[in-house]
C-alpha positions in Angstrom: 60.7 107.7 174.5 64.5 106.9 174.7 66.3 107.5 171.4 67.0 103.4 171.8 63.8 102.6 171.7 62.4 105.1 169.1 65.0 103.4 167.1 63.7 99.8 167.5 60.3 101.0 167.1 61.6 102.6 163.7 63.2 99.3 162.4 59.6 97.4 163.5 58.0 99.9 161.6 60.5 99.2 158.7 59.8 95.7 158.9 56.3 95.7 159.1 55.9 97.8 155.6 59.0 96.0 154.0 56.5 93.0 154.2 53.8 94.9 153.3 55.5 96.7 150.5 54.6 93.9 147.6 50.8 94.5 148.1 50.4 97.7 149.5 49.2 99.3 146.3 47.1 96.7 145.5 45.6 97.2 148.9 44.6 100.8 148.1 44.1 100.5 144.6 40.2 101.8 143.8 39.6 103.2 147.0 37.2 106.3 146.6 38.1 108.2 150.4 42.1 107.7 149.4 42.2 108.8 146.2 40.4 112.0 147.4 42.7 112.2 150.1 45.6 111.8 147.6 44.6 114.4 145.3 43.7 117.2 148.2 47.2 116.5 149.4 48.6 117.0 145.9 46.2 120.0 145.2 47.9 121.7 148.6 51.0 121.1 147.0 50.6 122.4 144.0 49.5 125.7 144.7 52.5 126.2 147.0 55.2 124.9 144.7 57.0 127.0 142.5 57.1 125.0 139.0 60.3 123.0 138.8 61.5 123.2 142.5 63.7 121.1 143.6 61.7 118.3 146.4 62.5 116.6 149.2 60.0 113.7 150.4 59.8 111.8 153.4 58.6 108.3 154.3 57.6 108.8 150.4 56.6 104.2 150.1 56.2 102.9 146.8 56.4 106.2 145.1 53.1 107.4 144.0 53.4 111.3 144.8 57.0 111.4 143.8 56.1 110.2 140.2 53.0 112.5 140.1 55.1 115.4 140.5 57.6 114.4 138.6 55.6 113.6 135.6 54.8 117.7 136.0 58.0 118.5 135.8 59.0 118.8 139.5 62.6 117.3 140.6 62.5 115.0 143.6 64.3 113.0 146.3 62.6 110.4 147.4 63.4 108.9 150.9 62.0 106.1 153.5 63.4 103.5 155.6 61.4 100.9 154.3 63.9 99.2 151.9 60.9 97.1 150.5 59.0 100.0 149.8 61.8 101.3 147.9 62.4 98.2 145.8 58.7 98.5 144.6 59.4 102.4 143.5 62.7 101.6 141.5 60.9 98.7 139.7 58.4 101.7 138.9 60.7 104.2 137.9 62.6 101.8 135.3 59.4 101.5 133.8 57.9 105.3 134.3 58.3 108.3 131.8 58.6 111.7 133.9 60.4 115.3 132.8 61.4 115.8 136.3 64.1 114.4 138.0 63.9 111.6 141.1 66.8 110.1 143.0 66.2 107.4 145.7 68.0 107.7 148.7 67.4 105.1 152.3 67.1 107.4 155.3 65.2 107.9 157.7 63.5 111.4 158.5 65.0 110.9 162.1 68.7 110.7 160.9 68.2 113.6 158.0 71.8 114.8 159.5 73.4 112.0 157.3 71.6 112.8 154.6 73.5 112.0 151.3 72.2 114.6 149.4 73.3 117.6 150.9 71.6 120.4 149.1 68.8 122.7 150.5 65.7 121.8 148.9 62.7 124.3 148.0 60.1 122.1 149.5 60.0 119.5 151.5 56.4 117.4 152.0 55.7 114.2 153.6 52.0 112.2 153.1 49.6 110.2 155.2 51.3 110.2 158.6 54.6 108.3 158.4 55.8 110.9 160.4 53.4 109.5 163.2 56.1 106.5 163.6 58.0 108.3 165.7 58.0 109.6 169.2 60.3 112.4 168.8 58.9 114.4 166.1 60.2 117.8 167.6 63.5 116.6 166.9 62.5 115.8 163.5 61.0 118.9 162.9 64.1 120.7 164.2 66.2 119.0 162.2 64.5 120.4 158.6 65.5 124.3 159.1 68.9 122.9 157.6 67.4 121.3 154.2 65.1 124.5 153.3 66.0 127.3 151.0 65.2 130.7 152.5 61.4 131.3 151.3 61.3 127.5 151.1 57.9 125.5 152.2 57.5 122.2 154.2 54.0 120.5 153.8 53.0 117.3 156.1 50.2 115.5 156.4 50.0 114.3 160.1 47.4 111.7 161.9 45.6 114.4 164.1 45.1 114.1 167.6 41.6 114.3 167.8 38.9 112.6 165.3 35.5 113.6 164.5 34.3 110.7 163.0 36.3 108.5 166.0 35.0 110.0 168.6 31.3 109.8 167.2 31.9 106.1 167.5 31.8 106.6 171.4 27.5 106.2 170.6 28.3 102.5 168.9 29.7 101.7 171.8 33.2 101.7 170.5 34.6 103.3 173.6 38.2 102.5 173.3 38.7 103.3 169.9 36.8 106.8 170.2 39.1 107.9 172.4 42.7 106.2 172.0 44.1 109.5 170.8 42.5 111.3 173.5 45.1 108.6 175.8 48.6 108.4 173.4 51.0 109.9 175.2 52.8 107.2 175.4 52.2 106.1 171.9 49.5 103.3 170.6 50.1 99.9 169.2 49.7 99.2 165.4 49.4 96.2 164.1 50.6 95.7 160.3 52.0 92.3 158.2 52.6 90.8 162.3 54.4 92.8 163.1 54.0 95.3 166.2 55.3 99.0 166.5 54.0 102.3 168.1 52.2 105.3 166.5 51.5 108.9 168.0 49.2 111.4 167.5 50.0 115.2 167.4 48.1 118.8 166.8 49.2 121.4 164.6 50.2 123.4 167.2 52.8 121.0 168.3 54.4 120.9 164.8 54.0 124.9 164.9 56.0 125.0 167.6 58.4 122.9 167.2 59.2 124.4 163.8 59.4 128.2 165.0 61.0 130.5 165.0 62.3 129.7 161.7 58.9 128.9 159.8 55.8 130.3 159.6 52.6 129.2 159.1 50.7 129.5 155.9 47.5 127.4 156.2 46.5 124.5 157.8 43.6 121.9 156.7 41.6 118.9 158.3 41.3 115.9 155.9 38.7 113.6 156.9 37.0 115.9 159.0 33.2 115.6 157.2 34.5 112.9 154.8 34.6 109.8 156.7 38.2 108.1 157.6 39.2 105.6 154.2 39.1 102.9 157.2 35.1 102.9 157.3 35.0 100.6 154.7 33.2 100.8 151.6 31.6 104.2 152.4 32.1 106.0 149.2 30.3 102.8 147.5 27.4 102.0 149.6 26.5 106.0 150.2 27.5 108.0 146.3 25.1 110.4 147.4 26.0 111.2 150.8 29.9 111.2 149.9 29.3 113.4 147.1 27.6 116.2 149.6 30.1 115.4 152.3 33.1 115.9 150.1 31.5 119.4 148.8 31.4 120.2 152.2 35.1 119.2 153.7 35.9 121.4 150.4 34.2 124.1 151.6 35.2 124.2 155.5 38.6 122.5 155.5 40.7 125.1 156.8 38.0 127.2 158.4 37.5 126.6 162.4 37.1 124.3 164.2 36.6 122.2 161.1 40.5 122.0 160.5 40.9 120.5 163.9 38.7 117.7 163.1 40.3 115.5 160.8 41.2 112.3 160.7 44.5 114.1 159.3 45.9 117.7 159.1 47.9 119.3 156.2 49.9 121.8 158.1 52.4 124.0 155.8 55.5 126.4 156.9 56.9 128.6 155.1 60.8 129.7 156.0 61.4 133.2 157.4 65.1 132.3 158.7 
């Protein structure tokens, strides 16, 4: 894809979660599958953060992982493109008591060169695949060698190529959408508030890759892998039982093969040799 049009696709994608930005919470509010996959993601963190680093996010929306680590002390910058999404986090942050610092800043992870805040951070993370709004995510991940202390540890959370629980849906009958990452090359349409943009899917060996030599790789996990995708609707309330068992197994086998291939997501972390 052209940097032109990954640009346009960008500003869609802003658009699209600007609109979205006044109900978004409320759209995920009470959802069993995303608060589990909010609090793995945060769990990963945690044990790789060094108490009171300094944090840079990207895509970080209305806020919600920023002010969790935060209120643990933690200092953050917080940075998306959505401006929307951003107005919903300062309206939080007036009204949220934290011991860690967080500064807001509009930028997108494709144009971290013009960052404003120009120190090297200790960790950088970014959640639930808005780095998947872009077609040139080696650049991306080329770009963050820059912005990490020596020793320092990048953490992203990446919609995987490949989809267990999709591709099962290949024996409903649901051919296309068991196999659309299987045939994304070129990126797939999504759909949000009316508005249209592109997505892609990637592996962890592709961010791997693209982020040596400089990094290296300290432990990769599936999410949604045994636990079904948040977008089967209800599952956590109309099976307790089953999700109970399938969650003590995705904690048992999420970074153990092939299982951590599998997911609906990956959490991939580097750590920086260079």
């Amino acid at each position: 894809m052209s940097g032109l049009a990954d640009h346009i696709n960008e500003l869609k994608a802003a658009e699209a979660f600007t609109k979205q930005s006044v109900i978004f919470d409320q759209l995920y509010a009470g959802d069993s599958i995303i608060e589990y996959k909010r609090q793995r993601v945060r769990e990963h963190i945690l044990k790789n953060a060094t108490p009171g680093c300094y944090m840079l996010e990207l895509n970080c929306g209305t806020g919600e992982d920023a002010l969790y680590f935060a209120k643990r002390g933690y200092n953050i910058h917080a940075t998306d493109i959505s401006p929307g999404m951003l107005g919903v986090f300062r309206k939080k942050l007036d009204n949220a008591e934290h011991v860690g610092t967080i500064s807001i800043e509009e930028c997108s992870f494709t144009d971290l060169d013009h960052l404003n805040n120009k120190k090297q951070f200790d960790y950088i993370y970014s959640n639930f695949g808005g780095l998947n709004c872009t077609g040139e995510l080696d650049n991306v991940l080329q770009s963050l060698n820059r912005l990490v202390k020596p020793g320092g540890i990048i953490t992203l959370v990446i919609v995987s190529k490949f989809c267990l629980w999709e591709t099962l849906l290949f024996f409903k009958g649901r051919f296309k959408t068991a196999f659309r990452r299987f045939f994304s090359r070129n990126g797939r349409k999504a759909h949000v508030e009316g508005v249209y943009f592109k997505c892609w899917y990637y592996s962890p060996s592709f961010v791997k890759k693209n982020l040596a030599p400089n990094f290296e790789s300290i432990g990769t996990e599936a999410l949604c892998a045994i636990v079904p995708p948040s977008y089967f609707e209800n599952f956590a309330f109309r099976h307790p039982r089953l999700y109970e068992i399938l969650k003590k197994q995705e904690n048992k086998l999420k970074n153990k093969w092939p299982w951590k291939y599998m997911g609906d997501y990956f959490i991939a972390s580097f750590r920086k040799i260079n």
